[in-house]
N, C-alpha and C positions, 0 to 999 in steps of 0.2 A: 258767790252766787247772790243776785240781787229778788226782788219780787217784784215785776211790771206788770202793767193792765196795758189792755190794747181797750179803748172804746171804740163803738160804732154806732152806725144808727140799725142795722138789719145783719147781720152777720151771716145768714140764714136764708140768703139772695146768690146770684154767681153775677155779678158786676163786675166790674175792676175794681171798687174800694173790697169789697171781702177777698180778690185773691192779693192785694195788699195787706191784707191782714194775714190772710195763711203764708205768705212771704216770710213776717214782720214776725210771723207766729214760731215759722221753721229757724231763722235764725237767731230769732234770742232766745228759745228754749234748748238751745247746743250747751248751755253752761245757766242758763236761769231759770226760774221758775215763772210763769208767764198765763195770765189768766187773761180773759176776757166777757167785756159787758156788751152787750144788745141791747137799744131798746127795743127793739119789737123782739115778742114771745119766741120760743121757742117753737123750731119745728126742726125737720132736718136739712143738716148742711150741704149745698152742693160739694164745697169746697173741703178736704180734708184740715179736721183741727182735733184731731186726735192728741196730739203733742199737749196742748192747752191742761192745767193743771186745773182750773174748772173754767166754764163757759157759764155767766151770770143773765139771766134775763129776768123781766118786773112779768109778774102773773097779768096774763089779760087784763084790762085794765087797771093793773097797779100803777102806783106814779112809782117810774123811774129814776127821778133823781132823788127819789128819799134811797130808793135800795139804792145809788151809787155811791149813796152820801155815806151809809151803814157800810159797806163793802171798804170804799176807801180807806175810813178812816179804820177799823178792823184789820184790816190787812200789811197799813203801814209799807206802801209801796216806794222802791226807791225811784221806778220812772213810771210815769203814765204819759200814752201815748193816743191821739183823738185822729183814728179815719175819717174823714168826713169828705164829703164834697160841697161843704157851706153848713148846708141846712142843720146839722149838730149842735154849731155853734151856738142858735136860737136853743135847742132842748135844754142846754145846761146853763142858760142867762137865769 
């Protein structure tokens, strides 16, 4: 059993990057353990991520990539995995 992160930018949206996540979510939590970060806050999901062992977002204007930076290195994940459609890429430079 490994420990993966799924990142996003909005997880919290019903696009095609978040039902690639609830995909990504249903198949590797079948035998891992499988959390996920947002940056945008918290509200509810369209998308079911019930399986997710926790779902991580930065408080209203928190900065994000301190808490991914705290999360990561805490957790000791064997895979992390970035949905994006581009624009993420910029969040974590």
């Amino acid at each position: 059993m490994a420990n993966i992160l799924i990142i996003t930018d909005d997880v919290f949206t019903y696009s095609g990057r978040e039902k690639v996540c609830s995909f990504m979510l249903d198949e590797f939590s079948k035998s891992n353990d499988v959390d996920i970060f947002s940056f945008e806050p918290g509200k509810e999901a369209f998308h079911d991520f019930s399986l997710a062992k926790n779902i991580y977002t930065p408080s209203k204007g928190g900065d994000g990539n301190e808490l991914l930076e705290k999360i990561v290195l805490h957790n000791n994940y064997a895979y992390v995995f970035v949905a994006s459609m581009g624009r993420l890429s910029i969040k974590l430079i």
